[in-house]
VMD Tcl script that draws the C-alpha trace (Angstrom):
set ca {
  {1.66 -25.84 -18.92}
  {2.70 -22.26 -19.10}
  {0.11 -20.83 -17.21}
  {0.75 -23.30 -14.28}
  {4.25 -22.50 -14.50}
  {3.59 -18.88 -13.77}
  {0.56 -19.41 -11.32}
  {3.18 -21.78 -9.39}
  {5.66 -18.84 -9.29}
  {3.81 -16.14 -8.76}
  {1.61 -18.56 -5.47}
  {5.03 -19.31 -4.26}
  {6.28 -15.71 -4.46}
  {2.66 -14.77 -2.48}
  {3.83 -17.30 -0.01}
  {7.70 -16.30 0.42}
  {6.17 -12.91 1.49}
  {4.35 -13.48 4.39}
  {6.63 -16.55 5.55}
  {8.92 -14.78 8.70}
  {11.48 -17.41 8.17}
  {12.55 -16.44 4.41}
  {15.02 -13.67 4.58}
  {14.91 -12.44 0.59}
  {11.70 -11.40 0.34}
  {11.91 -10.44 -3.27}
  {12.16 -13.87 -4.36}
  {15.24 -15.19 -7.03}
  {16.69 -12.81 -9.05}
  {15.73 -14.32 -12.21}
  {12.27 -13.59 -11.50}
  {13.07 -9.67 -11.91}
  {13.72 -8.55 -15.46}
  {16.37 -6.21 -14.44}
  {17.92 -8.60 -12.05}
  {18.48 -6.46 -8.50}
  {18.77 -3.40 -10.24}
  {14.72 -3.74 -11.46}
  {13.08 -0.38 -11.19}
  {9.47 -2.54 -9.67}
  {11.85 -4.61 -7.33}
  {13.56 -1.72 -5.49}
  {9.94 0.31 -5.54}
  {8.61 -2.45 -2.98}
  {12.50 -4.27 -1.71}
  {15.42 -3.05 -0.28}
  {18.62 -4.64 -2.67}
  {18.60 -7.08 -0.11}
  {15.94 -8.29 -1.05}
  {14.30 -7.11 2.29}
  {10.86 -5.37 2.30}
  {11.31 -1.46 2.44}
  {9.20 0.37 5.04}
  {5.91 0.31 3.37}
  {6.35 -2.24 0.51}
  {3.76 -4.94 2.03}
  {1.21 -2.17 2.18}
  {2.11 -1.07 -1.57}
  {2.66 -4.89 -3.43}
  {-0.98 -5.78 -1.75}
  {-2.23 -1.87 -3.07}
  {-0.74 -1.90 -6.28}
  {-2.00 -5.86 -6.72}
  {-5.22 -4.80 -5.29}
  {-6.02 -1.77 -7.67}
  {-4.67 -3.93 -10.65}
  {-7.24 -6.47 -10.13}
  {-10.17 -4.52 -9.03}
  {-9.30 -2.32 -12.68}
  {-8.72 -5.76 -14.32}
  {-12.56 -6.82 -13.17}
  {-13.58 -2.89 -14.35}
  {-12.45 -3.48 -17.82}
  {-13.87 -7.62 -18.38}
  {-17.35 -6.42 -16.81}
  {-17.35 -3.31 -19.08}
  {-17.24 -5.66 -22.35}
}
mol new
graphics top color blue
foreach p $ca { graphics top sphere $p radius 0.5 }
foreach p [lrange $ca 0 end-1] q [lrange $ca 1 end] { graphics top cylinder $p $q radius 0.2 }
display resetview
């Protein structure tokens, strides 16, 4: 039940990103540890909760690379 909690949240954060009609791109505040003040949040969103210049490009990067080293590791056991 946990993991489809945070599967759900995570798909519907995915989604809220590349929907033009959803203003707060970062998603509810709860979902930052640090609230608006997060260091991650403000790396990739403005405190807005718009995306900053190039925070698209990095969130897909930085999701990217984290898989792709995620993959490294399992196929290295």
């Amino acid at each position: 039940m946990l993991g489809g909690v945070c599967v759900g949240t995570i798909f519907s954060f995915l989604l809220g990103l590349v929907n033009p009609a959803v203003s707060n791109k970062a998603g509810p505040d709860w979902m930052w540890a640090g609230g608006r003040d997060d260091v991650l949040r403000n790396l990739y969103f403005r405190p807005n909760g718009a995306l900053r210049t190039y925070g698209l490009q990095g969130l897909v990067l930085t999701v990217g690379m984290g898989c792709a080293a995620l993959l490294w590791l399992i196929e290295r056991l």
